[in-house]
Steps between C-alpha positions, in 0.01 A plus 500: 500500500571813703851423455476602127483912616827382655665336249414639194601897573839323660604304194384818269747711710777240470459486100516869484788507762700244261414654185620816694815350568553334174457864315740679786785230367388591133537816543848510665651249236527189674381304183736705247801293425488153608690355268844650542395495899496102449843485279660715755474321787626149339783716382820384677688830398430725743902580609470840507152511566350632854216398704194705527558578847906600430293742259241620704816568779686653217200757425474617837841524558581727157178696598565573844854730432 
């Protein structure tokens, strides 16, 4: 029984930690476009297309000079 004064403030914290979580990923769009996110990865044509880290090295590179 003395467990409960464990247990119960633990899983209250974890709820409010995921509901936490789940709001962060709201709030930063994660959820906006899933759709076209789904179509364009099963899109073959991607020939001229780069990777996100090619763009990420891209970024750094044009904002560095």
């Amino acid at each position: 029984m003395e467990i409960l004064y464990l247990l119960v403030p633990l899983s209250a914290v974890l709820v409010l930690l995921i509901i936490g979580v789940f709001g962060w990923a709201l709030w930063r769009g994660q959820f906006d476009d899933l759709e076209d996110e789904g179509r364009r990865i099963l899109d073959d044509d991607q020939s001229g297309a780069k990777t996100p880290r090619e763009q990420l090295k891209e970024g750094r590179s044009s904002s560095a000079s």
